[in-house]
C-alpha atoms as a printed R data frame, in Angstrom:
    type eleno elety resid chain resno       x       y       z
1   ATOM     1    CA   UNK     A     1  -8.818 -10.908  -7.256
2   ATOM     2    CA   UNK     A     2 -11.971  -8.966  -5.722
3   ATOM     3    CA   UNK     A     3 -10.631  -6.035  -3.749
4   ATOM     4    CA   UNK     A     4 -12.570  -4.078  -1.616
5   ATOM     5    CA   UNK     A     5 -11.685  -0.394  -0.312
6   ATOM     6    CA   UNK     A     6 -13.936   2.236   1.182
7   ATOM     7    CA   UNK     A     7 -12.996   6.264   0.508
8   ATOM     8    CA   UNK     A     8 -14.535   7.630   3.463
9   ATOM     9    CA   UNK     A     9 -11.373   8.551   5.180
10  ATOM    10    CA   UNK     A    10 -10.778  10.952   2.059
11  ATOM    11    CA   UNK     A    11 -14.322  12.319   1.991
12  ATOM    12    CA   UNK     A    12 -14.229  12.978   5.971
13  ATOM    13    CA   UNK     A    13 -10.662  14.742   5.832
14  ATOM    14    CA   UNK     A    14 -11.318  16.651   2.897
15  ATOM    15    CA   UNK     A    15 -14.514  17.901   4.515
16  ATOM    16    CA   UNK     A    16 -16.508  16.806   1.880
17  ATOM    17    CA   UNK     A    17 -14.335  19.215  -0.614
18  ATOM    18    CA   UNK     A    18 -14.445  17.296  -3.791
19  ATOM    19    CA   UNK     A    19 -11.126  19.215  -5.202
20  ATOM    20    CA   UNK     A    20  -8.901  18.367  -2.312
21  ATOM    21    CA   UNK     A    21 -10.334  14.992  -1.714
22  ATOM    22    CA   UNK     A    22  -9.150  14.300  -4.758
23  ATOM    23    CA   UNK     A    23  -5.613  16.146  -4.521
24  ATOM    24    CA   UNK     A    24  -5.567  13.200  -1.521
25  ATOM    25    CA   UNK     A    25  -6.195  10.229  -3.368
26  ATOM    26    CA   UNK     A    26  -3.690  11.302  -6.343
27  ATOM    27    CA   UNK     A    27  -1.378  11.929  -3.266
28  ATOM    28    CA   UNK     A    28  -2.275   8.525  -1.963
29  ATOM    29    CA   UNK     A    29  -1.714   6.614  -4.901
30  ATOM    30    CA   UNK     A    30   1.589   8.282  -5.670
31  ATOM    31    CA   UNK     A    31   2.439   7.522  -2.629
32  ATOM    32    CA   UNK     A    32   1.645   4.146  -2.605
33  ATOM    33    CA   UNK     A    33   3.625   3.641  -6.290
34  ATOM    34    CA   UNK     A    34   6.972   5.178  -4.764
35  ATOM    35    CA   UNK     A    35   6.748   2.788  -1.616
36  ATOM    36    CA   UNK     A    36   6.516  -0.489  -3.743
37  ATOM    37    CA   UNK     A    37   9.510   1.150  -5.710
38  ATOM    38    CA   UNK     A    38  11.740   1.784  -2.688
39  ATOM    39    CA   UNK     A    39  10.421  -1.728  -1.260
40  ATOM    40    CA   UNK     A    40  12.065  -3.530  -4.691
41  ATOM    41    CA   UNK     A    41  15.188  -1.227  -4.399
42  ATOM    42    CA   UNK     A    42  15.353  -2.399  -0.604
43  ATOM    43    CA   UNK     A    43  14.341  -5.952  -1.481
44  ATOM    44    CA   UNK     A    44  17.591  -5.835  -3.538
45  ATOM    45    CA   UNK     A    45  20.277  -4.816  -0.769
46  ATOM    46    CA   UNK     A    46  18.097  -7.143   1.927
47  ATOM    47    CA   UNK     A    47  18.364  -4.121   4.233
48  ATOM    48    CA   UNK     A    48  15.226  -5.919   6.573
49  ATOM    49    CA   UNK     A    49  14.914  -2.898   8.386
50  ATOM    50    CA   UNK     A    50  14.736  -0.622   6.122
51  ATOM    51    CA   UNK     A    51  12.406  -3.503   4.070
52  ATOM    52    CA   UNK     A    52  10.294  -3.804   7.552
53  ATOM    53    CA   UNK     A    53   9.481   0.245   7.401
54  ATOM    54    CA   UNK     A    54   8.580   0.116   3.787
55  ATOM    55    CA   UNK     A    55   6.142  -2.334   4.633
56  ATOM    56    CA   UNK     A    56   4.554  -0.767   7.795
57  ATOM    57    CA   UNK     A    57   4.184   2.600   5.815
58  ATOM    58    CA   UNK     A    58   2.651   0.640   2.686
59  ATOM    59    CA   UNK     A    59   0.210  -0.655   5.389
60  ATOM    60    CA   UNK     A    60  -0.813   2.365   6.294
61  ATOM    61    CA   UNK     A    61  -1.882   3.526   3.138
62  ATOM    62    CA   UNK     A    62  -3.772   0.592   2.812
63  ATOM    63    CA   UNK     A    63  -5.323   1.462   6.103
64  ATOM    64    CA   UNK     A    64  -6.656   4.629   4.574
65  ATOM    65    CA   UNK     A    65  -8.475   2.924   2.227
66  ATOM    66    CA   UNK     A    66  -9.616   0.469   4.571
67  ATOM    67    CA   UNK     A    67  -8.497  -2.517   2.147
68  ATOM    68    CA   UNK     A    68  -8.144  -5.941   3.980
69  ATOM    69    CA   UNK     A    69  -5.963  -7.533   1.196
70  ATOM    70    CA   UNK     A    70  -3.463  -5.042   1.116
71  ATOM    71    CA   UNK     A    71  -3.187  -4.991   4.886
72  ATOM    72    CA   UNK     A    72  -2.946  -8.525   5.428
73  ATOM    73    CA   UNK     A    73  -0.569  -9.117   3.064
74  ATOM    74    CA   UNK     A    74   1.452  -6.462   4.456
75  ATOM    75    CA   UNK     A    75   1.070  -7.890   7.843
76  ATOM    76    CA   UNK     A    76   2.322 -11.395   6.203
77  ATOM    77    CA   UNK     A    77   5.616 -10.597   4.933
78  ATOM    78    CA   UNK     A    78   6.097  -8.188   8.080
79  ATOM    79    CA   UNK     A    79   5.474 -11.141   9.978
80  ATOM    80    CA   UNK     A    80   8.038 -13.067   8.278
81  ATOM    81    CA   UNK     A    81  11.002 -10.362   8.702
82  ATOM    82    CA   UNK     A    82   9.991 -10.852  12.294
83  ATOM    83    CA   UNK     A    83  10.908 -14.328  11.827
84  ATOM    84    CA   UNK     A    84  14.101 -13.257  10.074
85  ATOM    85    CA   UNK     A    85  12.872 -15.255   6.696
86  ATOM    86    CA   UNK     A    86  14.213 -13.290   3.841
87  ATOM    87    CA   UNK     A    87  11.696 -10.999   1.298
88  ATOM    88    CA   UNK     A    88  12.325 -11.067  -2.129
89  ATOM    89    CA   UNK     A    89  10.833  -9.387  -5.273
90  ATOM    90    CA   UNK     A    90   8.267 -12.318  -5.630
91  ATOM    91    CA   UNK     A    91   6.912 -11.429  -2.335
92  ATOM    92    CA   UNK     A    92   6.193  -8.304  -3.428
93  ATOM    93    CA   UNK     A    93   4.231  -9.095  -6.810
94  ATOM    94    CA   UNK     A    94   1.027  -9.264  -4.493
95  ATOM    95    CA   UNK     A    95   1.229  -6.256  -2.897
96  ATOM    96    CA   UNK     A    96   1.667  -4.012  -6.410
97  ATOM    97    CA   UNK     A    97  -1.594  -5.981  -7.957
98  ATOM    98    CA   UNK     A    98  -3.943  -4.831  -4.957
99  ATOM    99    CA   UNK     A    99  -2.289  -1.371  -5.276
100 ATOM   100    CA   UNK     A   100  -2.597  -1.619  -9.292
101 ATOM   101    CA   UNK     A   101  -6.302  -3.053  -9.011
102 ATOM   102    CA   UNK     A   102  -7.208   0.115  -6.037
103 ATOM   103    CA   UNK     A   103  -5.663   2.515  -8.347
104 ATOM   104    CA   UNK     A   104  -7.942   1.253 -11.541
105 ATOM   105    CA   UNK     A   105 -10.817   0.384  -9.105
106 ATOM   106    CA   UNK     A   106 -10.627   4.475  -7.791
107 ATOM   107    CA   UNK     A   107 -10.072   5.801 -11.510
108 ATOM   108    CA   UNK     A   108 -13.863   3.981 -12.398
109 ATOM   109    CA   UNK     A   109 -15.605   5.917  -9.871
């Protein structure tokens, strides 16, 4: 799976301060490991609302790294708690390999 993400957000927050740019990304990607661990806690008690927030949060960390997959497939299982079409822990496989493969795919540069 080719994933693409772009950093800039980082570098223009940060101010082009390498230190805290990267106390940002380590803060991102923490971030981004705890949501996929409350989303297969939530996934569990089928709590859709609570699921629906996960999701919308996890797409907005993909937003900050401006990283299509992740988005879209955010906006695909969002889509389907719209349509009241249950999420399970399957659904949520794809969504921890694009964060896995940004995390290694940051850690190489």
């Amino acid at each position: 799976m080719d994933i693409s993400i772009d950093l800039r957000y980082f570098k223009q927050i940060s101010f082009g301060n390498l230190e805290i740019e990267m106390d940002m990304i380590e803060s991102w990607k923490e971030d981004g490991l705890k949501r996929i661990a409350e989303l297969e806690i939530n996934v569990k008690s089928q709590n859709q609302k609570i699921i629906f927030n996960n999701l919308h949060a996890l797409k907005t960390n993909f937003s900050m790294v401006n990283c299509y997959a992740g988005i879209k497939s955010c906006e695909i299982l969002l889509d389907d708690i719209q349509k009241n079409r249950l999420i399970d822990s399957s659904n949520l496989i794809q969504l921890e390999k694009i964060l896995k493969q940004i995390i290694l795919t940051v850690a190489n540069n």
